[in-house]
C-alpha positions as CSV (number, residue, x, y, z in Angstrom):
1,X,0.0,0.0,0.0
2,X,1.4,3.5,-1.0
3,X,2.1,5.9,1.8
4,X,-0.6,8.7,2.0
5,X,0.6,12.1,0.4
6,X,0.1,14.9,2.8
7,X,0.2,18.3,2.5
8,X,3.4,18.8,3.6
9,X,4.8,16.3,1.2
10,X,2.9,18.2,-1.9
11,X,4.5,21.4,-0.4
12,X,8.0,19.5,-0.4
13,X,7.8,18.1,-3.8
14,X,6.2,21.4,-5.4
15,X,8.8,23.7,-3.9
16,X,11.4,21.1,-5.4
17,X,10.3,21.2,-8.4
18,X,9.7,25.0,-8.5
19,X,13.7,25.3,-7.8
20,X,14.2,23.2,-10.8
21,X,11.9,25.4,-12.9
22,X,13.9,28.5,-11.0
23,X,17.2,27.0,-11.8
24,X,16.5,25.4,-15.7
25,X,14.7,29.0,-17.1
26,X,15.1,31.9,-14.6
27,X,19.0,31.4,-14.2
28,X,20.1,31.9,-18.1
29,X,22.4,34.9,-19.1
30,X,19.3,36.1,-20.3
31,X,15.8,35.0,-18.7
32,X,12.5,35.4,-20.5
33,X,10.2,37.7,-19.6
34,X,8.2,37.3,-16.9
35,X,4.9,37.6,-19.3
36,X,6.3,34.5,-21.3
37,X,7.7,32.4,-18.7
38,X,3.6,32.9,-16.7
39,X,2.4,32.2,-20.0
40,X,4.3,28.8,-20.7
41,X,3.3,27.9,-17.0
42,X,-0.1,28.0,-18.0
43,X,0.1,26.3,-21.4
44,X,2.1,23.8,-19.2
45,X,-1.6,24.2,-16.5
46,X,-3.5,23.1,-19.3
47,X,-1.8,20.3,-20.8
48,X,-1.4,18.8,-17.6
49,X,-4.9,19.2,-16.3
50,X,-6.2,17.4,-19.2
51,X,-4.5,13.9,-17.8
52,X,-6.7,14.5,-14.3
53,X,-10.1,13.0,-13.0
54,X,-13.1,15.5,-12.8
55,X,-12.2,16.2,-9.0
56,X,-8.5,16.9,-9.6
57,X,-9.9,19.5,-12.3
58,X,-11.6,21.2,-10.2
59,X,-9.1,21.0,-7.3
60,X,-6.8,22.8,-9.9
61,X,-9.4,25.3,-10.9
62,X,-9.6,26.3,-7.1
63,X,-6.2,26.7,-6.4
64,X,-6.2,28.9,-10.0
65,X,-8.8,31.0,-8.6
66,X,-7.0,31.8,-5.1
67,X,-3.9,32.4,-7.0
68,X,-6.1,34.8,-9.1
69,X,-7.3,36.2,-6.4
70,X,-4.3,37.0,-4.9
71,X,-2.7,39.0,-7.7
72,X,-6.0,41.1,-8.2
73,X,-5.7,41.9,-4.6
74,X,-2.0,42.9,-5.1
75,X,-2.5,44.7,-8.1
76,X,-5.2,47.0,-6.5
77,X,-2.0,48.0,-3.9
78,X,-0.7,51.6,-5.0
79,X,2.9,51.2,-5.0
80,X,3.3,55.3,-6.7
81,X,1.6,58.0,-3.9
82,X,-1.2,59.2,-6.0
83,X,-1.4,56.7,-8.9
84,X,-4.5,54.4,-8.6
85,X,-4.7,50.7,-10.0
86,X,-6.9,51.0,-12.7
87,X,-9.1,47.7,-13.8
């Protein structure tokens, strides 16, 4: 029987892998810009997605909302005194 995976082992592996990704395409002489590197994680989101169950879908879709979430909320912050995010 396989051991359970807990959340600090998906927390574990993920930042692992996020080094990788850190190391392989953030590290060049040159990096990409942010835009395109976001962009190929999401291209890389949706070809992934497409190999999980119904439920893992929308566990995804969840954790792609907070993260949504989370940069609206920051992008509403007004780093310039008296400039105003503007969506």
């Amino acid at each position: 029987m396989p051991k359970e995976f807990t959340t600090a082992d998906l927390q574990n592996e993920a930042g692992a892998l996020a080094t990788q990704i850190i190391d392989c395409v953030l590290r060049q002489p040159e990096p990409p810009r942010t835009v395109v590197v976001l962009e190929a994680l999401v291209m890389l989101y949706r070809i992934h997605v497409q190999s999980l169950s119904p439920h893992g879908i929308g566990v995804c879709a969840m954790t792609l909302g907070q993260l949504a979430g989370e940069m609206l909320q920051a992008s509403t912050a007004t780093p310039i005194p008296g400039c105003n995010a503007v969506h």
